[in-house]
TIZA-596437 format. One record per residue (C-alpha): residue number from 1; y, x, z. Coordinates in nm, 2 decimals. Layout:
<pts>
<NUM; <Y; X; Z>>
...
</pts>
This chain:
<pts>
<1; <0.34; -0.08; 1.32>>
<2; <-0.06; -0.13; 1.24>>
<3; <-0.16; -0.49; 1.15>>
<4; <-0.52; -0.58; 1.04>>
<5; <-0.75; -0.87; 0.87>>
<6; <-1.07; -0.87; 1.00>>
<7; <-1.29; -1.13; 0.89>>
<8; <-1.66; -1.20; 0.90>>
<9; <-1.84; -1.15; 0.61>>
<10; <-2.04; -1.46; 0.68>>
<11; <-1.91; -1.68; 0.43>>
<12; <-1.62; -1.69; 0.13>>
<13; <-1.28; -1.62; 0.26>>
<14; <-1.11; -1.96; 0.32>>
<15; <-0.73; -1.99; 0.25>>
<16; <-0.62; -2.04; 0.60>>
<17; <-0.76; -1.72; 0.67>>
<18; <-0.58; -1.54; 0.36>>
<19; <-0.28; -1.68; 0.48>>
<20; <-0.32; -1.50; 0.80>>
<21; <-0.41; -1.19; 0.62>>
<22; <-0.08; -1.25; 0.39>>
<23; <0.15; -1.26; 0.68>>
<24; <0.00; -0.97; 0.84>>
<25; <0.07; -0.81; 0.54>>
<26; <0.42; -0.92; 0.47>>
<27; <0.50; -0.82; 0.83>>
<28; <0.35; -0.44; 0.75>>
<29; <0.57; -0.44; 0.46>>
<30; <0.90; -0.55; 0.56>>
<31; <0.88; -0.34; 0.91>>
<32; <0.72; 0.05; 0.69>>
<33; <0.37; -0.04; 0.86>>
<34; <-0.01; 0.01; 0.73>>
<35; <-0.20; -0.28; 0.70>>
<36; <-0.59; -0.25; 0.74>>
<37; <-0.89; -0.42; 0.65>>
<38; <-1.22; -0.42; 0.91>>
<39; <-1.54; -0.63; 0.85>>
<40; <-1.65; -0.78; 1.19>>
<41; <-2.02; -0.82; 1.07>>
<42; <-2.20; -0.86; 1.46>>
<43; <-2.35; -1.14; 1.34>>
<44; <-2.61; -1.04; 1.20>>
<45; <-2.85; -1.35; 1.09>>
<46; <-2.48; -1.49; 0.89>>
<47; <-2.33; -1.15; 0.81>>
<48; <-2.45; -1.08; 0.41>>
<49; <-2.33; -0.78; 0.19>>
<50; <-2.25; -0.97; -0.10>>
<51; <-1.98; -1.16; 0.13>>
<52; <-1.81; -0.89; 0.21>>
<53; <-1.82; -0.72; -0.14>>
<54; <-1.64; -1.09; -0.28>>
<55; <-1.40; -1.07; -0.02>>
<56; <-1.30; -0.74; -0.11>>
<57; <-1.28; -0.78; -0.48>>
<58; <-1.07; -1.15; -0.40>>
<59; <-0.82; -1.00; -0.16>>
<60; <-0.75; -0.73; -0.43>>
<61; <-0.74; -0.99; -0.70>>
<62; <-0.49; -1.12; -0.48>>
<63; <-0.27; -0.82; -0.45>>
<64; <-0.34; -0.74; -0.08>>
<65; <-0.39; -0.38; -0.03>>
<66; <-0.47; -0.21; 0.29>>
<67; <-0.40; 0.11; 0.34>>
<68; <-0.77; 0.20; 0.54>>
<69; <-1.09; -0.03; 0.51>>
<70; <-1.46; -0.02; 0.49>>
<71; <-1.45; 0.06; 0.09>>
<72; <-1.16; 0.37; 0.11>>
<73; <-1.23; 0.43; 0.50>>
<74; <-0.92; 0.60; 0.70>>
<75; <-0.91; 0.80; 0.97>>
<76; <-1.00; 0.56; 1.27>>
<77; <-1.32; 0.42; 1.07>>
<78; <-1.62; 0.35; 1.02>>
<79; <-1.42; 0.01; 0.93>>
<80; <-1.76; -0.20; 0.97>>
<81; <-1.86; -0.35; 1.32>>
<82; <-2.21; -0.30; 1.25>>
<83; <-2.12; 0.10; 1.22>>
<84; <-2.01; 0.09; 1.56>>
<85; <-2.28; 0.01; 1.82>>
<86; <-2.23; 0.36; 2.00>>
<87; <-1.91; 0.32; 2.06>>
<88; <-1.95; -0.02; 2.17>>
<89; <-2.20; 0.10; 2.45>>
<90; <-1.99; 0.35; 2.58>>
<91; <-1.68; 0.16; 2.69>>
<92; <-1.96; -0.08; 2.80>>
<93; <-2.11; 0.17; 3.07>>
<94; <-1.78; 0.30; 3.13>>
<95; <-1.68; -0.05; 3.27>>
<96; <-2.05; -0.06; 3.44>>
<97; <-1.90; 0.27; 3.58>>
<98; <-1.56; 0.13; 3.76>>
<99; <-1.77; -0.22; 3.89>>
<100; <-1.56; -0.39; 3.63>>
<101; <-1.86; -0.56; 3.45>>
<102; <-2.19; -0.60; 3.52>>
<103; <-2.57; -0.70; 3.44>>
<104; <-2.66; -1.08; 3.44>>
<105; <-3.01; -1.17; 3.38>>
<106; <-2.97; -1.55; 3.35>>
<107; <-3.20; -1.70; 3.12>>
<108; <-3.03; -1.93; 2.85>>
<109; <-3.20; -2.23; 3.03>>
<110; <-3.04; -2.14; 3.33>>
<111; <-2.71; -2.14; 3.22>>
<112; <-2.75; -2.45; 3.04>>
<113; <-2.84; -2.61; 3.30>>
<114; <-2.54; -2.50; 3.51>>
<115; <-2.30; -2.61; 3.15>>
<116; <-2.45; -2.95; 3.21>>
<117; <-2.40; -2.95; 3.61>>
<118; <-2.01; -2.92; 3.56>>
<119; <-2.01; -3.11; 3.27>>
<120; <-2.13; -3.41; 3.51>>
<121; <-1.88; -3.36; 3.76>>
<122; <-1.62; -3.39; 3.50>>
<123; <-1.52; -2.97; 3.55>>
<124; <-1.51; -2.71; 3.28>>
<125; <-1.79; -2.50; 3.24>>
<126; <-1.80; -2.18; 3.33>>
<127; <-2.06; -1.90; 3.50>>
<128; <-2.12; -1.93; 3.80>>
<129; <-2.15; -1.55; 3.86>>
<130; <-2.45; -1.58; 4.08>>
<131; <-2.55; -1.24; 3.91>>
<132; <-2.22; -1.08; 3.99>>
<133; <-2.34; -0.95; 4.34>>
<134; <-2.65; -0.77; 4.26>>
<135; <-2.70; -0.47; 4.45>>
<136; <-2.75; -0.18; 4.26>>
<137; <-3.08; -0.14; 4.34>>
<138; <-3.15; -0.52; 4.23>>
<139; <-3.00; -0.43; 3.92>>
<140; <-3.24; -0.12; 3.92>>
<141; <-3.51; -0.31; 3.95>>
<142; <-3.52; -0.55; 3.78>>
<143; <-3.46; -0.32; 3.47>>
<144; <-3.74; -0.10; 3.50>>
<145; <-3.95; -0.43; 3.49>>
<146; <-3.81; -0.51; 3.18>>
<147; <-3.61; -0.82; 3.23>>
<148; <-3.36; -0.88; 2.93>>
<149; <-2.96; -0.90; 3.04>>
<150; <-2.65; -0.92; 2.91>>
<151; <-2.32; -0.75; 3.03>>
<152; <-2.08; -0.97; 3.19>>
<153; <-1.71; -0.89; 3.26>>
<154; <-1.55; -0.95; 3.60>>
<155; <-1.26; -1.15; 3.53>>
<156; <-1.00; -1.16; 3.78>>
<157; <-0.93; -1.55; 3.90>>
<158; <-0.51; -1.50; 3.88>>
<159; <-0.34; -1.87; 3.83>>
<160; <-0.03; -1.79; 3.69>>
<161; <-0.13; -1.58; 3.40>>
<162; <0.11; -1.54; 3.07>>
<163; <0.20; -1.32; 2.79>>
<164; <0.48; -1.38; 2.53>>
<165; <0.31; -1.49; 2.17>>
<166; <0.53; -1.37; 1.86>>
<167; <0.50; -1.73; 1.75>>
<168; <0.45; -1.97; 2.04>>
<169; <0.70; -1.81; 2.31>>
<170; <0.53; -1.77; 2.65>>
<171; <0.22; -1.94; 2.70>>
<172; <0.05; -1.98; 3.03>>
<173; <-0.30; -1.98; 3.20>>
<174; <-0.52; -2.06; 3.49>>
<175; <-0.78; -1.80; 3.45>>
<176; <-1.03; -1.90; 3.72>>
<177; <-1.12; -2.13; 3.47>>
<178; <-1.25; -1.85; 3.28>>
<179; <-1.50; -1.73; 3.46>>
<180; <-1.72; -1.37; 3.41>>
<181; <-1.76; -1.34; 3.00>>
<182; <-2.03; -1.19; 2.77>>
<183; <-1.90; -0.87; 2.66>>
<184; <-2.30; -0.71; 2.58>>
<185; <-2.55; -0.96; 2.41>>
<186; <-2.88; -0.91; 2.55>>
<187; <-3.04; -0.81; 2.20>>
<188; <-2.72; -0.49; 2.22>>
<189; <-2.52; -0.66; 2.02>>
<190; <-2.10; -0.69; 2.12>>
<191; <-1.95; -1.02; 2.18>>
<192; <-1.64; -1.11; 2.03>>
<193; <-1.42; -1.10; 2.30>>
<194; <-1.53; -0.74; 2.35>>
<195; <-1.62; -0.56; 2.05>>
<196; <-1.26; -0.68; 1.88>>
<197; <-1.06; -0.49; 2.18>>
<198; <-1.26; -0.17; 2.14>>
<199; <-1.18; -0.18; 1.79>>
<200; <-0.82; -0.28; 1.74>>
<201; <-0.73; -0.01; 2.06>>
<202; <-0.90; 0.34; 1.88>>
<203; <-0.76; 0.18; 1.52>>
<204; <-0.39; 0.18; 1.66>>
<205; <-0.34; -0.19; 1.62>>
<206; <0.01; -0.31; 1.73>>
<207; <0.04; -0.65; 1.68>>
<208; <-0.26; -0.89; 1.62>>
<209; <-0.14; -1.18; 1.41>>
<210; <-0.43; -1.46; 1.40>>
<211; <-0.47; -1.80; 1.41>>
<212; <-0.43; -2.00; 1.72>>
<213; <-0.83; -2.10; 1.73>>
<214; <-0.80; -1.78; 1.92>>
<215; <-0.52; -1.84; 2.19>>
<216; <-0.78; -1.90; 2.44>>
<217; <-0.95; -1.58; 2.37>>
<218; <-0.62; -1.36; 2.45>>
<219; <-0.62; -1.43; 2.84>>
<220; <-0.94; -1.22; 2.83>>
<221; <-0.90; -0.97; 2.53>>
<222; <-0.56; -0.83; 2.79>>
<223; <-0.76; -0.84; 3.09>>
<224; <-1.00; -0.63; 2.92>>
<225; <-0.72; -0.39; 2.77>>
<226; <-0.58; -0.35; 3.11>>
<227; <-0.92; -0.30; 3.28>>
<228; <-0.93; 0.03; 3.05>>
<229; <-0.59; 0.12; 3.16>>
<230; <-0.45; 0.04; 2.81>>
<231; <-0.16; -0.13; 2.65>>
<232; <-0.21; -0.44; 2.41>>
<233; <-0.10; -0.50; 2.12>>
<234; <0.14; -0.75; 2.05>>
<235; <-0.05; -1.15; 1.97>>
<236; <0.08; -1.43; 1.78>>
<237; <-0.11; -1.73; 1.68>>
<238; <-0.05; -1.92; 1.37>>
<239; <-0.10; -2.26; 1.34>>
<240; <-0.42; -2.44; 1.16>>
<241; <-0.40; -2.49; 0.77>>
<242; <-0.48; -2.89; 0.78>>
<243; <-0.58; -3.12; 0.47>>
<244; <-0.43; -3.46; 0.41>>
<245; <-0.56; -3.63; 0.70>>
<246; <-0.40; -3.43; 0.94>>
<247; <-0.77; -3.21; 1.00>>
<248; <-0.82; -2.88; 0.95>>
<249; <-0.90; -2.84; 0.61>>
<250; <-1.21; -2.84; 0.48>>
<251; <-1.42; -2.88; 0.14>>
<252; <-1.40; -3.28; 0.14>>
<253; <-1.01; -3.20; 0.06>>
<254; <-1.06; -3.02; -0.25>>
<255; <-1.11; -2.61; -0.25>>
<256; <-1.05; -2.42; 0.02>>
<257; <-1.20; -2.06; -0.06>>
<258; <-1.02; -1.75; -0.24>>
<259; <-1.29; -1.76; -0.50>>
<260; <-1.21; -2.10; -0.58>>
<261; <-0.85; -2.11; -0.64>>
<262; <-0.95; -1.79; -0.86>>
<263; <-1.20; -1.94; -1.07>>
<264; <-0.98; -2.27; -1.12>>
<265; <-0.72; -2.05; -1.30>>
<266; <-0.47; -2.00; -1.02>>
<267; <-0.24; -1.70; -1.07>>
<268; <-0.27; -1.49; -0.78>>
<269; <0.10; -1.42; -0.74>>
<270; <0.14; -1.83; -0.76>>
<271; <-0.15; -1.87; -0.44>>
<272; <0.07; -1.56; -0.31>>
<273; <0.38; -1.74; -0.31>>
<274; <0.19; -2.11; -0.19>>
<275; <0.03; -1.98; 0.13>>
<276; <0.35; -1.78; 0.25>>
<277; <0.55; -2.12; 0.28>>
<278; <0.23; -2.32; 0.45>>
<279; <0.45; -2.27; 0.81>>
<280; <0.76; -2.05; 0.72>>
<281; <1.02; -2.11; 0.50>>
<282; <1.29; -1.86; 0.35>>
<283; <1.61; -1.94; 0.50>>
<284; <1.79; -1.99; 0.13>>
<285; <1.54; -2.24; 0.04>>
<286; <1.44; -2.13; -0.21>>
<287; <1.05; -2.17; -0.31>>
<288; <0.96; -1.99; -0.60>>
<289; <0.94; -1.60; -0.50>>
<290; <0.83; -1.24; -0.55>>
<291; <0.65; -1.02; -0.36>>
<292; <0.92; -0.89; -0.32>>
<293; <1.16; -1.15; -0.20>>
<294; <0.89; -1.24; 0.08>>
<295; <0.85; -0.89; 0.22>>
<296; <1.24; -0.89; 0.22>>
<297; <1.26; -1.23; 0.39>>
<298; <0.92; -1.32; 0.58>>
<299; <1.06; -1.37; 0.97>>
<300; <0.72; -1.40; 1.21>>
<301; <0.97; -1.58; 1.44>>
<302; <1.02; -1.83; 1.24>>
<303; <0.68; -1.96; 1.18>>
<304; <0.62; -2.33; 1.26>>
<305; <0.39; -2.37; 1.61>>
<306; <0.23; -2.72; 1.41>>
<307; <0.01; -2.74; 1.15>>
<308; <0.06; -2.70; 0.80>>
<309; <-0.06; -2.94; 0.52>>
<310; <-0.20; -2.76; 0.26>>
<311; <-0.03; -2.98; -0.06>>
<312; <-0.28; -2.90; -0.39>>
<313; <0.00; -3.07; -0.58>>
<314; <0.29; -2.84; -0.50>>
<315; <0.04; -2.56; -0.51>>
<316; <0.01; -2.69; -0.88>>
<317; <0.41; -2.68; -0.92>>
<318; <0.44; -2.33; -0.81>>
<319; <0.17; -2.21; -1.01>>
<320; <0.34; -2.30; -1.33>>
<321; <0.64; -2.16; -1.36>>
<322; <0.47; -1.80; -1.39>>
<323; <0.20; -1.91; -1.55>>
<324; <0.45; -2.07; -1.84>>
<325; <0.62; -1.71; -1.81>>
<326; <0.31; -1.50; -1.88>>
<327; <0.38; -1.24; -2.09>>
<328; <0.13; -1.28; -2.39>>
<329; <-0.06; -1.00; -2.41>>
<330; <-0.11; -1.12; -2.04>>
<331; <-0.20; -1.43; -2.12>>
<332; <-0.46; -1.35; -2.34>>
<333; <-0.63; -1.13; -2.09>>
<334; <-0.63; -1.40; -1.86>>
<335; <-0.76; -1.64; -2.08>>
<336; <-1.07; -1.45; -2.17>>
<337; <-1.30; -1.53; -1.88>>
<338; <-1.20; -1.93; -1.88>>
<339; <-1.30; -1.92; -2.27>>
<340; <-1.57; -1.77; -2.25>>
<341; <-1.71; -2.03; -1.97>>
<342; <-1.61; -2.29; -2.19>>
<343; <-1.83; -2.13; -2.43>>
<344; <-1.56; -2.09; -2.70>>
<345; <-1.55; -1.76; -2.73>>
<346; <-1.91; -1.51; -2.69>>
<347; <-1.91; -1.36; -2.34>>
<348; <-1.86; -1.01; -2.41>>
<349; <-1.75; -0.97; -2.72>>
<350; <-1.47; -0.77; -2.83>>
<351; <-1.22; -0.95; -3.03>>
<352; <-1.07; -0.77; -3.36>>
<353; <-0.68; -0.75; -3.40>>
<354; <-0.67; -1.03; -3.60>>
<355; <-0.86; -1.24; -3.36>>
<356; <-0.68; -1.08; -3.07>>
<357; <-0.35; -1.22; -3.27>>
<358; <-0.48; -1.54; -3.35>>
<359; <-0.60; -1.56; -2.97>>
<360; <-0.24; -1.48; -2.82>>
<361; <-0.02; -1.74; -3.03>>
<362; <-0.26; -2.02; -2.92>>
<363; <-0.23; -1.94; -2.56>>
<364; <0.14; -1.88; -2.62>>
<365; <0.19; -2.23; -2.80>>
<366; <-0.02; -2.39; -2.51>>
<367; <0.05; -2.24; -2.23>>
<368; <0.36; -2.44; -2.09>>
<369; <0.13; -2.76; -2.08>>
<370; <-0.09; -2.57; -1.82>>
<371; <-0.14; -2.63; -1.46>>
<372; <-0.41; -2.33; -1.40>>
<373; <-0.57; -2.14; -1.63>>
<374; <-0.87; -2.33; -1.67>>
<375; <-0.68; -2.60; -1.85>>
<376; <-0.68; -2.35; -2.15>>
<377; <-1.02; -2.47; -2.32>>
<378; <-0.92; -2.85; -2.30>>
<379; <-0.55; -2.75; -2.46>>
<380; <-0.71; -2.57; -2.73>>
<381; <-0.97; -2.80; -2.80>>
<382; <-0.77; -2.94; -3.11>>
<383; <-0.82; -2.60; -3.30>>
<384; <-1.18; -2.64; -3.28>>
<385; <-1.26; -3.04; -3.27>>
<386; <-1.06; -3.38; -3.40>>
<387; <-1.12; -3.60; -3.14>>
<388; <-0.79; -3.87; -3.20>>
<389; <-0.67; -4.08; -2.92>>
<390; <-0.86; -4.45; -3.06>>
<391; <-0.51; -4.62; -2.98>>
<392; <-0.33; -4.45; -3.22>>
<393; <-0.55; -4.48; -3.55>>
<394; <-0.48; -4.84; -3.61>>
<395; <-0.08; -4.66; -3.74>>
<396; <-0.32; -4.47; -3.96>>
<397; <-0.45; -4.76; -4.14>>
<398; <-0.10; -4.94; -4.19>>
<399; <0.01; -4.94; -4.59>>
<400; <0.33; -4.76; -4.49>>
<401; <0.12; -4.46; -4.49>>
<402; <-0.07; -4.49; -4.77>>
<403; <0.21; -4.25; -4.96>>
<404; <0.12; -4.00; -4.69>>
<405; <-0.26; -3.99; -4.69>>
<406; <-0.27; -3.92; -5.07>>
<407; <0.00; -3.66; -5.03>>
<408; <-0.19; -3.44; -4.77>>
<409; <-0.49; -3.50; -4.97>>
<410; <-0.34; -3.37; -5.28>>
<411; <-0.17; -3.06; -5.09>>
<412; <-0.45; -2.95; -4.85>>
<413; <-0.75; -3.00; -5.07>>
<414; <-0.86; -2.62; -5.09>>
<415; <-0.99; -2.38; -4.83>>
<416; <-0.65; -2.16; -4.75>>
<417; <-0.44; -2.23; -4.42>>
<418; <-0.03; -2.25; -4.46>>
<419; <0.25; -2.11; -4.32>>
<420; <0.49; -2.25; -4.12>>
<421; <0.76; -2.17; -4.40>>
<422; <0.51; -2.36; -4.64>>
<423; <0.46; -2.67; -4.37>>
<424; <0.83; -2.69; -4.41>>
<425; <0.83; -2.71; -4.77>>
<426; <0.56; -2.91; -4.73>>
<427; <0.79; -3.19; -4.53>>
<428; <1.10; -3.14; -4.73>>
<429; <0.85; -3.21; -5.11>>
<430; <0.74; -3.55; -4.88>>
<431; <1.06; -3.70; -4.80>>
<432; <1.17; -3.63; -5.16>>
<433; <0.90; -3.87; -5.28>>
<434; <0.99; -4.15; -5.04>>
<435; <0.71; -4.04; -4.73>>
<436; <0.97; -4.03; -4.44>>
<437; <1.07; -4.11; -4.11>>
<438; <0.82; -4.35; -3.93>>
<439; <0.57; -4.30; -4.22>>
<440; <0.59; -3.90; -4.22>>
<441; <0.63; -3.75; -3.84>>
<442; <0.40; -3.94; -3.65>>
<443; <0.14; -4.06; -3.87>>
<444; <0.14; -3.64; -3.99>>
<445; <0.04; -3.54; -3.63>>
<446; <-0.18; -3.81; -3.55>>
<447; <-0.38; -3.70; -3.86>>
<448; <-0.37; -3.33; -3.79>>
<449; <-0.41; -3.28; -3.40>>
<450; <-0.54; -3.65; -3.30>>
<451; <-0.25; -3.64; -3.04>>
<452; <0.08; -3.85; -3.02>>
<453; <0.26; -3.55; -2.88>>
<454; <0.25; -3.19; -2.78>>
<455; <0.39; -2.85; -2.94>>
<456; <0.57; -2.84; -3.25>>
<457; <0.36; -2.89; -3.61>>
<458; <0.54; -2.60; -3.75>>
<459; <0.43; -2.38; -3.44>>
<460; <0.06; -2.47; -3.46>>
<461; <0.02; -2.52; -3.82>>
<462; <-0.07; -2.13; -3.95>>
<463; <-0.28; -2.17; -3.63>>
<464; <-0.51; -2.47; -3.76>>
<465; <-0.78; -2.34; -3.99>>
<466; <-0.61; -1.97; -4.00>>
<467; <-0.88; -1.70; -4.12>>
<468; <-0.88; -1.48; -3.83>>
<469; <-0.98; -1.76; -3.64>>
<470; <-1.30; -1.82; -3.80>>
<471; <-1.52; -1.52; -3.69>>
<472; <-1.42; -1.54; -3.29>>
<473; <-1.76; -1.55; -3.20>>
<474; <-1.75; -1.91; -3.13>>
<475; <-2.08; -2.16; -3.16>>
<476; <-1.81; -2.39; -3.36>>
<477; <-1.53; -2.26; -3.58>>
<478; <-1.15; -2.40; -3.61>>
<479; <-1.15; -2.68; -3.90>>
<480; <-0.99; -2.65; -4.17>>
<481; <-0.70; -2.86; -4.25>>
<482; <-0.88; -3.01; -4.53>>
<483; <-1.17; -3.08; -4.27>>
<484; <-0.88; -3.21; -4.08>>
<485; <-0.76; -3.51; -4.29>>
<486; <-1.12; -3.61; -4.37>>
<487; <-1.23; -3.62; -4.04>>
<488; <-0.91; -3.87; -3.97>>
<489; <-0.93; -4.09; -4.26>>
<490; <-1.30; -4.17; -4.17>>
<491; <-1.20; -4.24; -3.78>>
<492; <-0.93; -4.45; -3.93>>
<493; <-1.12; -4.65; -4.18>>
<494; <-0.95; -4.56; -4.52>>
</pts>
């Protein structure tokens, strides 16, 4: 089995077409298969570089690997449309050859003109094929005057044509509503239809797995295989990814491209794990998985034929479980880039061991309040800022806590952080001289975090104000805890 993603590098990769890539990919897996990538970069004016480059460098954040592509090549390459013009031309002549295509020199006006003619008598446009009969010698002619043409296939007119789709079943066509198709743009360049037959026969492509914006395109893609005498591949069309609304999705839904979900903190192996179930679904149903588990269990014949909703919110449930399981050194890694945007740590810099240390115990602490990745600046925010919650200092100014203010004043007065072991102390010495329940817990973390809730105060204490975590490179440093309680009792009013 050879499966292949070809996309055009005319734009980021959006999701619905990763998810087509993914399931090509799970289907090479499971069944020993190579999976290859090819850049289908004909149209020029769109087509940039820099596309395809963040394509490549997204799918491979992803985990998609191909086994032969435009940046490793293969043995069937060059892996690049735009590397392929010669062979392009010689299939072309070769069909010229057998009177299975031929030269149309209709102007674009005079095809528009015949689009709007069947348009007004309510019929499907198609060509007319008044250039199909051309004598040779007309065709002669009128290219040694110079007249521009294109390359037009003869498509045959049977009624009842159908193939068996991997997904939909057996679909059915009338192809004399076809009519005679492009297959050689008059500037050279290959259409579609044309180009991605010549390419997907000489790379050894056995099933073509695409989505269904292409089912029409299939009824002339065989016709063309079986004009050269050659067998296709296997097709099966996957349905649209759709927003909300029920249309296909689209940027006034939320993202939609690979090198969005990547720069809002999405693990890859979370995205991985969301697109696989937009349209199958494991038969244990179950819904968090491995890369493994959906190579094992991915069934192309199971795939829904209607569209899937792409659900940002169970996207979000999926990406936390691993991201709450990161192992920290991992976590750490992936926290750089985010912390750096946020501007709390110097892009570039390399962190010391301490800072390194200091780094992983926050994320670590943190990390099972996080939906993505780039919620990492606003959960660490209280190391570096006391911004309190204004609806809870009014508790602050009560008498009942009183006790407690002059307490922490009198403990935390100098410059040195604690450890959790001296916090602990710390809350045993307070309830020994009367600062308890309601007047110790609450009020404490109110005072020292500015939040009603979250992790643990013996977890985070040795992190607030700890040494290491005052050279980080950061335009602001932690405060102190000293810095802490002043802050607080001038927000409260004391």
């Amino acid at each position: 089995m050879r499966v292949r993603f070809a996309p055009s590098p005319t734009g980021y990769v959006h999701v619905g077409n990763v998810r087509t890539a993914l399931f090509n990919y799970l289907l090479a897996r499971q069944r020993g298969g190579l999976f290859l990538l090819r850049i289908e970069d004909t149209d020029v004016e769109r087509s940039r570089k820099s596309y395809e480059e963040g394509l490549i460098e997204d799918m491979k954040w992803l985990g998609v690997k191909w086994e032969e592509g435009p940046d490793i090549g293969g043995p069937l390459g060059p892996y690049r449309q735009s590397e392929r013009s010669e062979l392009y031309r010689e299939y072309v002549d070769l069909l010229l050859e057998k009177k299975m295509a031929y030269h149309c020199f209709c102007t674009p006006e005079t095809l528009e003109r015949e689009r709007e003619e069947a348009l007004a008598k309510g019929e499907t446009p198609r060509y007319s094929g008044r250039c199909r009969n051309l004598t040779p010698e007309e065709v002669k002619e009128r290219l040694d005057r110079g007249e521009e043409s294109a390359v037009r296939f003869k498509m045959p007119d049977d009624k009842d044509f159908h193939y068996p789709d991997l997904v939909r079943g057996d679909l059915l066509f009338d192809l004399s509503l076809f009519g005679d198709f492009v297959i050689l743009r008059s500037n050279g360049q290959p259409a579609y239809n044309y180009a991605v037959v010549i390419d997907d026969h000489l790379m050894g492509v056995t099933d073509v797995i695409r989505g269904e914006d292409h089912i029409s395109n299939t009824p002339k893609q065989i016709k063309l295989y079986e004009a050269f005498g050659w067998t296709p591949p296997r097709f099966g069309h996957l349905a649209l990814v759709l927003g909300q609304d029920g249309s296909p999705l689209s940027k006034r839904h939320g993202a939609t491209s690979l090198n969005q979900f990547r720069a809002l903190g999405y693990l890859p192996e979370a995205l991985v794990n969301y697109l696989a179930l937009l349209g199958w679904a494991p038969p244990e149903g179950e819904e968090i998985l491995s890369w493994e588990e959906l190579i094992r269990l991915f069934d192309i014949s199971k795939v829904s034929k209607s569209g899937a909703t792409f659900d940002y919110q169970k996207l979000n449930w999926i990406n936390r479980k691993p991201l709450s399981q990161l192992p920290s050194g991992q976590g750490r890694s992936l926290a750089l880039s985010f912390l750096e945007e946020a501007e709390y740590i110097e892009k570039g810099r390399k962190l010391s061991p301490d800072e390194q240390k200091w780094l992983v115990q926050a994320v670590e602490i943190v990390k099972a309040n996080l939906v993505t990745l780039a919620d990492l600046p606003k959960e660490l925010e209280l190391f570096f800022q006391y911004r309190p919650d204004e609806a809870l200092l009014p508790e602050l100014r009560e008498e009942a806590v009183s006790p407690l203010w002059n307490f922490l004043e009198e403990k935390f007065s100098g410059d040195s952080p604690i450890t959790a072991q001296e916090f602990i102390s710390f809350l045993q010495e307070a309830k020994g001289k009367g600062i308890k329940g309601k007047a110790l817990f609450h009020p404490l973390r109110v005072i020292l975090t500015g939040c009603g809730s979250g992790v643990e105060l013996d977890k985070l204490i040795n992190l607030l104000g700890a040494p290491e975590a005052f050279n980080l490179g950061l335009k602001r440093r932690p405060l102190l805890l000293k810095e802490r309680i002043q802050e607080a009792k001038g927000r409260a009013g004391r």
